[in-house]
C-alpha positions as CSV (number, residue, x, y, z in Angstrom):
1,X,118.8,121.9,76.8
2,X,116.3,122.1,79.8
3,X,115.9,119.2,82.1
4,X,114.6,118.0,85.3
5,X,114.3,114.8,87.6
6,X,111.2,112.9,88.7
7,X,112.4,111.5,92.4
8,X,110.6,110.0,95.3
9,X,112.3,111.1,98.2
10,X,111.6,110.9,102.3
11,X,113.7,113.2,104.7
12,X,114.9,110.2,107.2
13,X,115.6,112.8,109.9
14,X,111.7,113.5,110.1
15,X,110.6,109.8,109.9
16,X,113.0,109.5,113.2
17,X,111.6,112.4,114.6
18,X,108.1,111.2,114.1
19,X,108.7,108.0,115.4
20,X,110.4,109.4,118.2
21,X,107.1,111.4,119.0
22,X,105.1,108.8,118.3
23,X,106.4,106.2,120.9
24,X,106.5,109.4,123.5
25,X,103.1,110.1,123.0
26,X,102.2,106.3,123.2
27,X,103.9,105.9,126.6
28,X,102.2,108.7,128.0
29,X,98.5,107.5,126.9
30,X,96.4,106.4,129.4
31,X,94.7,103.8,127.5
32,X,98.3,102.2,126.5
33,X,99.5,101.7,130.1
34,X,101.2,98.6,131.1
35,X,101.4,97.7,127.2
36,X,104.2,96.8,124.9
37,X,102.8,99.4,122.4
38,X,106.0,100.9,120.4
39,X,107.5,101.4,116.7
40,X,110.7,100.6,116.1
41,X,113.1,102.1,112.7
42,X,115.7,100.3,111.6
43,X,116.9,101.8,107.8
44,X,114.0,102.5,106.2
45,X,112.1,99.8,108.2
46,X,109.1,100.9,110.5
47,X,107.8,97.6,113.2
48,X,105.1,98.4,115.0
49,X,104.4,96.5,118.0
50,X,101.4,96.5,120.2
51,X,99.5,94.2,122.5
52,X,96.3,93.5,120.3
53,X,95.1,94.7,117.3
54,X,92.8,97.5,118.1
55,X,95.9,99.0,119.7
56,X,98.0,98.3,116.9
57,X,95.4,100.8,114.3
58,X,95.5,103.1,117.4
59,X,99.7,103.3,117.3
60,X,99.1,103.5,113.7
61,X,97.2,106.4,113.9
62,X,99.4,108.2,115.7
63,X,102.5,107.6,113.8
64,X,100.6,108.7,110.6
65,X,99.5,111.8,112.2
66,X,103.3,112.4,113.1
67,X,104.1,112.0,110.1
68,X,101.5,114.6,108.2
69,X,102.6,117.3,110.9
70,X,106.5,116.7,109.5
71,X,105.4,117.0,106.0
72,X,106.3,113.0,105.3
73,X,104.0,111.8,102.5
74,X,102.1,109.0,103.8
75,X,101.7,107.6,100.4
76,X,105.1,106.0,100.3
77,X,104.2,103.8,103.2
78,X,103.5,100.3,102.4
79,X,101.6,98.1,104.7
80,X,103.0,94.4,105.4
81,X,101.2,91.6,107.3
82,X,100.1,92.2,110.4
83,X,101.5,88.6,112.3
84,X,101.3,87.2,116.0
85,X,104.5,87.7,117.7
86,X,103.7,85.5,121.3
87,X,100.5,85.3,123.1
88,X,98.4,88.0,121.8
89,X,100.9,90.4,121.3
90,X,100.8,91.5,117.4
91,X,103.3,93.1,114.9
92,X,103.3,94.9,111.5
93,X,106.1,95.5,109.3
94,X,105.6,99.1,107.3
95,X,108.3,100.2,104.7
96,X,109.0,103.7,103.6
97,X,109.5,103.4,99.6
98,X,112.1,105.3,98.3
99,X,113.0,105.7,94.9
100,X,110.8,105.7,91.6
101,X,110.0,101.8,91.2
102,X,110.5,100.6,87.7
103,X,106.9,100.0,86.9
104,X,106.3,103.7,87.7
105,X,109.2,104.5,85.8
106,X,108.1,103.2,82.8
107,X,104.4,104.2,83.5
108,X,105.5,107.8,83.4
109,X,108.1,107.3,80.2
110,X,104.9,106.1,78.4
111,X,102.4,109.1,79.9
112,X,104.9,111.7,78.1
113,X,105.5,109.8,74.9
114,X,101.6,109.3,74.6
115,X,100.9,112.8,75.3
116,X,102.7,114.3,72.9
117,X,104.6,116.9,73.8
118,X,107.9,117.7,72.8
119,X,110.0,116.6,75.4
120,X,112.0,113.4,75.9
121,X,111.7,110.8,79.3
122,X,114.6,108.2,80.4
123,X,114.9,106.4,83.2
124,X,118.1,106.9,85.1
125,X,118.5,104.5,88.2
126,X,115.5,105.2,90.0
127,X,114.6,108.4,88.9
128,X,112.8,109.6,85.3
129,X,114.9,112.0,83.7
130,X,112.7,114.8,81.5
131,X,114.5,116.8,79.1
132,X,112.8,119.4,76.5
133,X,114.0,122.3,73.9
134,X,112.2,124.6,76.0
135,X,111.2,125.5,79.6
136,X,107.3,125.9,79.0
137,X,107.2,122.4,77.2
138,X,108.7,120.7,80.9
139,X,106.3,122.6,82.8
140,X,103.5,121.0,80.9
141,X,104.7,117.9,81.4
142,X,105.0,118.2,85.5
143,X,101.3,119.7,85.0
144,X,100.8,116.2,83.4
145,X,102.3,114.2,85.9
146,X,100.9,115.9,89.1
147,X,97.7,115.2,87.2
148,X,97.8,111.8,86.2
149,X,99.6,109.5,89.0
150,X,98.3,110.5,92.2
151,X,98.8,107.7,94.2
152,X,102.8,107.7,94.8
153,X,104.6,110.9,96.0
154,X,106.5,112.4,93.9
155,X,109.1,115.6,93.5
156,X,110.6,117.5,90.4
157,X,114.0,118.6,91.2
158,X,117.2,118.9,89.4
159,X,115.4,121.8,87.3
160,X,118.2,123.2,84.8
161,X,118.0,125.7,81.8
């Protein structure tokens, strides 16, 4: 019987990388000279530091462009608080999600039995397996998924006949 996985995935070697770039790029600047301006990973952890908070959107911004070039969906970023860390200095605290939540689990699991067709979802840890008599039947259902949640990335993999 067909099958395939819905997973939520970020390649950890290109969030280094970008980070990596990003904090070169940020001591090189000009208009950062003399600032503490930096993002620190820890896990899947991202702190971005910087000396107020125009700066801190302008670190930002760079990071999420080094991201896009990598090919890192941006989507699975979520922002925390931006807090005071001493004097004027400033720090936010971004986490890359990882994983299909629960919510969107069961969000998808109710898309596919609403829609119809004949194929079967269960959630498995965090990822949604999809299983089907046939292959054409699956495909309509990633058509229905790519069109209907668009605001979390997400891959098909595990694709077996």
């Amino acid at each position: 019987m067909p099958s395939f996985d819905v997973v939520s995935e970020v390649d950890e070697v290109e969030v280094r990388n970008a980070v990596d770039q990003c904090n070169k790029e940020v001591t090189n600047r000009y208009d950062f000279k003399g600032s503490d301006a930096r993002v620190e990973q820890s896990e899947k952890v991202l702190t971005v530091f910087a000396d107020s908070d125009f700066q801190l959107d302008q670190v930002k911004d760079v990071l999420l462009t080094k991201l896009a070039k990598r090919n890192v969906d941006v989507r699975c970023l979520d922002y925390g608080e931006v807090g005071k860390v001493s004097g004027n200095k400033v720090k936010q605290v971004i986490t890359v999600k990882v994983g299909v939540e629960t919510e969107l689990a069961k969000k998808i699991v109710r898309l596919i039995k609403d829609s119809k067709l004949k194929v079967q979802a269960a959630i498995q840890g965090d990822a949604v397996r999809i299983t089907g008599a046939k292959r054409d039947n699956l495909q309509e259902a990633i058509a229905l998924i790519r069109k209907s949640i668009t605001d979390f990335p997400l891959q098909y993999q595990n694709f077996r006949d």
